[in-house]
N, C-alpha and C positions, 0 to 999 in steps of 0.2 A: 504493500500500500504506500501512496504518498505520501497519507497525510497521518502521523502520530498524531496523541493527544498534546504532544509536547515538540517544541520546535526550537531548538536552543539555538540556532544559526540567530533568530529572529528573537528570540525569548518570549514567545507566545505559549499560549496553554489552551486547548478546549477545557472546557468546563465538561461536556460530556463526550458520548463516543463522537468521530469526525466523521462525516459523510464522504463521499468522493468532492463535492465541492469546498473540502476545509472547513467549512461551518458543522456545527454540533447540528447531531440530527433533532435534540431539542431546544431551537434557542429561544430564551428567554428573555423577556424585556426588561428585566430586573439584572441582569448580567453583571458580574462588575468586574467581569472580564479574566481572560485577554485573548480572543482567538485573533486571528491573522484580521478580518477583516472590523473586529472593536476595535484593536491598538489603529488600524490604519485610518480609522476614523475621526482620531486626535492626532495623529502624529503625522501623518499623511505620507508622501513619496520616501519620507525616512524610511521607512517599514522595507522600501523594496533592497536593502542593502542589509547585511551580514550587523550585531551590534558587537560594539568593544574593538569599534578599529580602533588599529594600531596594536593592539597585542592577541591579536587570534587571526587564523587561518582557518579556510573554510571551505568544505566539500560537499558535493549533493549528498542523498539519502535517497534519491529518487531511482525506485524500482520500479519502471512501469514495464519491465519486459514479461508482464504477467497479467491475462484476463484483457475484455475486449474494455475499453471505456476511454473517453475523452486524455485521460492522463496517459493512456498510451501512446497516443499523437505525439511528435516533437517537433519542435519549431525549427526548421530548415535557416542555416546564415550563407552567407555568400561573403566569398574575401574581393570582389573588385562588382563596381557598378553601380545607379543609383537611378530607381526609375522614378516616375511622379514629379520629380521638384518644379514648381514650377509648369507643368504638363510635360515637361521633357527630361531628356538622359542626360546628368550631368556627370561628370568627371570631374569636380573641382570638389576637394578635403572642404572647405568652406562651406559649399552647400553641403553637403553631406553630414551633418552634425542630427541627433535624435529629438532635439526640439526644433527642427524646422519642420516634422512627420506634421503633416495636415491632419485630424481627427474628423472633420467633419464629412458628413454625409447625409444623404437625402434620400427620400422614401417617394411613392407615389404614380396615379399613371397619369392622369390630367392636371392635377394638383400637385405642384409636388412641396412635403414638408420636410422642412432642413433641422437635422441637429448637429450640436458643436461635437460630441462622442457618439461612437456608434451604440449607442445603450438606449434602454426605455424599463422602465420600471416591470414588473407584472401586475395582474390587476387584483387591484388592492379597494374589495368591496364591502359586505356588509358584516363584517370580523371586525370585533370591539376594535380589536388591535388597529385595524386600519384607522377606524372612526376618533379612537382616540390619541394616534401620531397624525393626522393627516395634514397639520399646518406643518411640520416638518418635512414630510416628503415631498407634500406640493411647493413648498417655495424653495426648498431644495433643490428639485428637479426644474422648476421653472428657475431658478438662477442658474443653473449648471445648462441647460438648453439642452433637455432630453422628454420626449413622449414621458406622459404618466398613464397610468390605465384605472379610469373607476368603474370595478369591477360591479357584477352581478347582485341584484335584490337590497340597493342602497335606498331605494323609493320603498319596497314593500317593508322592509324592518322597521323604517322610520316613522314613531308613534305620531309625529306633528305633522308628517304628513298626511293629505286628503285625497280621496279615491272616491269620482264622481260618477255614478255610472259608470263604472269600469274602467274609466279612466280619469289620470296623475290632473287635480287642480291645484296643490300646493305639494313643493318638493322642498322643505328647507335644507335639509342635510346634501340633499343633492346638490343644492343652491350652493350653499356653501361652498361646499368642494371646488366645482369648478370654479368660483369666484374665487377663491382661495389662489390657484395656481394663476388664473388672467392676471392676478391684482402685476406680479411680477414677469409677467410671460412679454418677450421681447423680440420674440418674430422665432425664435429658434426652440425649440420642442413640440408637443399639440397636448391638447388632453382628450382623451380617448373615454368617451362614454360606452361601456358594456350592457349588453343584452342578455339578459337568459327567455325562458320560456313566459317567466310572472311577468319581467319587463314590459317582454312582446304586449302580455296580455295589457296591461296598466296603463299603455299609451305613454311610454320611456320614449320611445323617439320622437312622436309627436312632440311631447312636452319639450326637451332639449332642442327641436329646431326653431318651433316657435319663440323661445328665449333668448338662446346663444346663435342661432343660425350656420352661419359655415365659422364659426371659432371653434366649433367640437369636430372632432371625427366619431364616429356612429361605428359601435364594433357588434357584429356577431358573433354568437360563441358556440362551437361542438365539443366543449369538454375541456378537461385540463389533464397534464401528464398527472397527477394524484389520485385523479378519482376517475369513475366513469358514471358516478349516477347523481350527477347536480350537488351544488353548492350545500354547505349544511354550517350552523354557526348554536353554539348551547346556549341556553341560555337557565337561569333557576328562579325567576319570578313565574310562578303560575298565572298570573294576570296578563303577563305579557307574551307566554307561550298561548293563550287563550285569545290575544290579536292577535298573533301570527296564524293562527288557526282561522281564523275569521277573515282573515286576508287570503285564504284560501292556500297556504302553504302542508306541507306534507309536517305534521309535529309529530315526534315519536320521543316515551309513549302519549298516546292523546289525551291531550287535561281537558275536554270537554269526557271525558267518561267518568263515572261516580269512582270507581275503583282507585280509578289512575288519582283524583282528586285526593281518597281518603290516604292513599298509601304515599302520598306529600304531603297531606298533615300530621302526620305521625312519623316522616323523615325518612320512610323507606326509599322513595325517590325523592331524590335531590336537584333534579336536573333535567332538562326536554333539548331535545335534536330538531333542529328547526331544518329539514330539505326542502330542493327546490326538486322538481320533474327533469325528465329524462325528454329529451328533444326529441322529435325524429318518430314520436311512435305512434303514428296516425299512417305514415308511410311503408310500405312495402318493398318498394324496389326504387333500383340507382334512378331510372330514369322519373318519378314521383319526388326522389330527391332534387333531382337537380330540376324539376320545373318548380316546386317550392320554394328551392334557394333563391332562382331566378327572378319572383314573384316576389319574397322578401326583399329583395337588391332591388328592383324596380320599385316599389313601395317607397323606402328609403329614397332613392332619387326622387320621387315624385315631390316630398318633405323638401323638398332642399339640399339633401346634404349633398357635396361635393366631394368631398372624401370619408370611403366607406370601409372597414379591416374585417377580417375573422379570426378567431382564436381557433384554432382546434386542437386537441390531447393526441397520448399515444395509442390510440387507435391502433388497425391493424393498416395492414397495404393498402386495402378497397377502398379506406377510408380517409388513407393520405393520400391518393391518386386523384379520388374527390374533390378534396379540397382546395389541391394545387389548381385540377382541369378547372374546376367552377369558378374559381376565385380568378384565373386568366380569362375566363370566358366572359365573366362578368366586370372584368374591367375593372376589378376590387384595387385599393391602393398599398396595404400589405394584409399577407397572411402570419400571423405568428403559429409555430411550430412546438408544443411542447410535449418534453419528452418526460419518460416518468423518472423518479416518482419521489416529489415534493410540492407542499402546499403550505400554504401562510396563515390557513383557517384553521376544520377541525377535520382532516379528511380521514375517513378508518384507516387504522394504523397499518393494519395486514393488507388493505387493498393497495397503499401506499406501495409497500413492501412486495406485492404481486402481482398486481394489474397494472400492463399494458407494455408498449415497446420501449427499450432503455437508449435514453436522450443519445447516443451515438449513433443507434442502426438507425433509428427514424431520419436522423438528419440526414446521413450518409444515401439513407435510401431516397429521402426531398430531393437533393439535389441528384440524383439518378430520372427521378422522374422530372425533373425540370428542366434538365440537358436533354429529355426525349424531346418535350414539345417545343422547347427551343428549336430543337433539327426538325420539326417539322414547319418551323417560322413566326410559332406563336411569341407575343411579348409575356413572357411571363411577368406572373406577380411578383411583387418583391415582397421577399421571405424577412422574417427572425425568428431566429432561433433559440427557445429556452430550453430550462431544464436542467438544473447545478451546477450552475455555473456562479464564482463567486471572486475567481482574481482575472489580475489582465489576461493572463496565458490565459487564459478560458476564451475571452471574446476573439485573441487571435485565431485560435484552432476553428472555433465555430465560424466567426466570418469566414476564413481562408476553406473548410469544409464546403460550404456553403458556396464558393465563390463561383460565379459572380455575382448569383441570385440573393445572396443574405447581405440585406444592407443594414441590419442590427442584432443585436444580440440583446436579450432579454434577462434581466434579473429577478429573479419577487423575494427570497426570503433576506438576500443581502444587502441590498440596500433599504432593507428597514433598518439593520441593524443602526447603523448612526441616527435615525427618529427615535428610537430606544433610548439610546446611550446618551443623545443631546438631553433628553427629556428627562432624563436620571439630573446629569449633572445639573441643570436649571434648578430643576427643583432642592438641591442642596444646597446651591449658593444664594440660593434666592426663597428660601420659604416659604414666601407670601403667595410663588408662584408655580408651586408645587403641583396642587390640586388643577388647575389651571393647565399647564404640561402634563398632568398624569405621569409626573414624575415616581421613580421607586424608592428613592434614598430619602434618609436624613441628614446624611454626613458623607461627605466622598469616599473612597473606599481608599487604599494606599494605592492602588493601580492607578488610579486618576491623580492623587496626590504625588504622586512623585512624579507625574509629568508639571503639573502646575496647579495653584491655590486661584483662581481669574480666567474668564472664557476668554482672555488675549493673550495669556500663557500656555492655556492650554491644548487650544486649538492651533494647528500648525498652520490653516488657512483663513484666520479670522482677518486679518489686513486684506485679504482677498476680497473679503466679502465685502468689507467696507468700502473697500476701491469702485464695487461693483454698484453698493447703494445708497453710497454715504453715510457719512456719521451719523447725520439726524434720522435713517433712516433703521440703523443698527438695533435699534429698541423696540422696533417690531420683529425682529428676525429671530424664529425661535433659535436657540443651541442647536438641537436637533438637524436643521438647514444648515447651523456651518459644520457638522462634521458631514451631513450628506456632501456638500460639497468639499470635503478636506479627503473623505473617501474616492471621491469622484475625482479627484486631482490625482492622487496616487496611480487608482488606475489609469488615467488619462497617461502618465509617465511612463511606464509600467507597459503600458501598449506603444508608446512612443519608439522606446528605446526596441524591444522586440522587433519591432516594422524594420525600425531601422536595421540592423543588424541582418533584415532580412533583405534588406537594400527597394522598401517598398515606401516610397512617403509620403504615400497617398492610399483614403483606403480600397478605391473602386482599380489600385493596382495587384492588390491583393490575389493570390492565385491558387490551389491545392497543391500546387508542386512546391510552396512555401512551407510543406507538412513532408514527415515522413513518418512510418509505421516504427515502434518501437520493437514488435513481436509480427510472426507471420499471420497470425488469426487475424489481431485489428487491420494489417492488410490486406486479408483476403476481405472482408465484413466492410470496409470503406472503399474501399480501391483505393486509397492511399498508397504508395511505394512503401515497401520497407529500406529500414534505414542503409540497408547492405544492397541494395538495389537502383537508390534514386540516384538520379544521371551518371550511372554506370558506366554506360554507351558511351557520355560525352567525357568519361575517366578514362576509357580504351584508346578513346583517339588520342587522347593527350599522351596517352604511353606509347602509343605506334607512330606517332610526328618525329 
């Protein structure tokens, strides 16, 4: 494995077991640290270098010649060249330096939206969690200039909100949000309103275009790499499992029954499962699918919106083939891809753990099916690709996978982490504004203490931010937003220097032969070269010249 509990190159620790993406498979928002992507959230591009120069030397640990998955991937360098600078080939040491690597990039088929990093958030919907960091990720995300995604059933959870006739007359939490990310949005990210089945039903897109008009992009969703049977969030007030109930949601077990009622007053159940439905089940076959899809997407256009996305899960084949064809067919502006299996909400633990295709073969396989219809002369859709991914090396493999079709890469459980940890520390230096942040602490912890006692000590990118919006404007900015953005720099670096190295300074230069297999399996499962294979050929000629 790559990733220990423990990382002494860096002096990080998980708090629990590591996933394949270096985050603990349970993270918490009470954390007080330190995995690779907490400490990078105060300390920023530091993190990407070895601690205690000057007196230590330093070797990988990194075993990926074992098992198929994203860490088996390595990132190809090149000793002469330098493509992109400027749109062209330079040969001057001067250009060639790793902060000239351009980041940005764009999405889109008519419309097209620009972000500063190839990143967007995951959709981050009606889970306390999201509800109660959302001023950090959204100003976060709209300062850093990345897509945010508000996910599924933020209208139906929402007790102030009103349901007239089957359809959204007042959305405040809705309102919010997107208000939240516009307040700071500056031509560069979008914010992505999602749909599930309740949405469809409640007139979610209706209501968003009539308000915000073309400022949202309008997402459809088939699922997520976690789960395969809809959204699900707990909740332990019986009153309020009793509106969700009443908002027509699936509550399990059901507190309109006398039983389920008595055995919550007497404490046997503690707690209700609030789902959402299962898409798709009125339909039969492919071709019922894709005239529904097509009817939804023309619906949506009729509304207004001009940029339209899909989300879909790891599915099987039929079901990524779908996606891609429908989504090119219909002239969609991106499809995100996610592979399993992690979620931000409550998804069952073992379905987590055994349902559906693992975030490498799904991708591997996208872009298989997206160089078919390419060769047949279709524009495909522009892809992102999720699914545990958590450091820079991640977004390079996945872009470069991907390439030319993936024009971002997708996060959800890791960039909450800094809306966590900002949220922590506010509330400890500041008391009053605890409750307020849904902070966790009373008292900083020593992990945060022995970086610094003040959020312009402690954050490596707070002069950043301020540059960004002024002094006077500093005292709205939760915590939270400067280490999103202190995280977001790191990897901005992090992918810099890798590109570079790979002699690519641009990212639509980015290619698969940028990649090679660590072990034969993951090259046979990607078509990736293995690393005893790639440009072989052009190693023969150099030895017969």
């Amino acid at each position: 494995m790559r990733f220990d509990k423990r990382n002494d190159v860096l002096g990080t620790v998980n708090r629990g077991n590591a996933a394949e993406s270096g985050l603990c498979t349970l993270c918490r928002a009470d954390c007080e640290g330190k995995c690779e992507t907490w400490l990078s959230s105060l300390v920023g591009r530091k993190l990407l270098y070895p601690r205690d120069f000057g007196i230590v030397t330093a070797g990988a640990n990194n075993t990926t010649h074992v098992g198929v998955s994203y860490n088996a991937l390595r990132i190809q360098g090149y000793a002469y060249g330098a493509h992109g600078i400027d749109g062209r080939l330079s040969n001057d040491p001067d250009d060639c330096i790793f902060p000239n690597v351009d980041l940005t990039t764009e999405f889109g088929r008519e419309v097209k939206t620009k972000a500063r990093i190839p990143l967007m958030t995951g959709a981050l919907g009606s889970t306390f969690v999201a509800a109660k960091y959302w001023d950090a990720f959204a100003i976060g995300g709209a300062l850093v200039g990345i897509p945010i995604v508000i996910g599924e059933n933020v209208v139906g959870v929402d007790r102030d909100s009103e349901i007239r006739n089957g359809k959204i007359a007042k959305a405040p939490e809705l309102d919010r949000r997107i208000d939240t990310y516009l307040r700071y949005f500056d031509g560069y990210g979008a914010i992505i309103v999602q749909m599930n089945v309740e949405d469809t039903r409640n007139g979610v897109a209706a209501y968003v275009a009539e308000k915000y008009g073309d400022k949202c992009i309008i997402e459809l969703k088939w699922g997520q790499g976690a789960k395969d049977i809809g959204g699900e969030i707990q909740v332990t007030s019986i009153d309020y499992a009793l509106f969700l109930k009443k908002r027509g949601y699936v509550v399990d077990p059901n507190p309109e029954l006398p039983e389920v009622q008595q055995a919550f007053e007497k404490g046997a159940i503690r707690s209700f499962a609030r789902h959402s439905r299962l898409g798709g089940t009125q339909l039969s076959r492919v071709d019922l699918v894709r005239e529904d899809f097509m009817k939804s997407v023309a619906y949506l256009r009729s509304l207004g919106f001009k940029r339209i996305s899909l989300k879909t899960g790891s599915y099987g084949m039929e079901e990524l083939a779908m996606a891609i064809k429908f989504a090119t067919d219909a002239k969609l502006d991106l499809l995100t891809i996610d592979g399993s299996g992690g979620g931000t909400g409550m998804s069952p633990w073992n379905m987590m753990q055994s349902w559906g295709v693992p975030s490498i073969l799904l991708h591997a396989k996208a872009h298989q099916y997206a160089a078919y219809l390419a060769a047949k002369g279709e524009q495909v859709v522009d892809l992102s690709f999720a699914g545990g991914f958590a450091l820079e090396d991640s977004i390079f493999k996945a872009l470069a996978l991907g390439a030319p079709y993936t024009k971002l890469v997708c996060m959800g459980r890791a960039v909450m982490i800094p809306g966590f940890l900002g949220a922590n520390i506010e509330g400890a230096l500041n008391p009053e504004r605890k409750a307020a942040v849904s902070g966790n602490w009373d008292r900083l912890p020593r992990t945060v203490g022995d970086i610094g006692g003040s959020a312009e000590e402690i954050f490596a990118c707070y002069y950043d931010v301020e540059k960004k919006v002024g002094k006077d404007e500093m005292k709205h900015i939760p915590y939270g937003a400067m280490a999103f953005w202190t995280l977001a720099d790191k990897l901005s670096c992090g992918l810099q220097q890798l590109m570079a190295g790979a002699r690519k300074f641009t990212i639509d230069q980015l290619h698969r032969n940028d990649l090679f297999a660590a072990n034969r399996e993951t090259a046979r499962e990607t078509g990736i070269a293995h690393c005893g294979d790639a440009n072989d050929a052009l190693a023969r000629k150099i030895l017969e010249s």
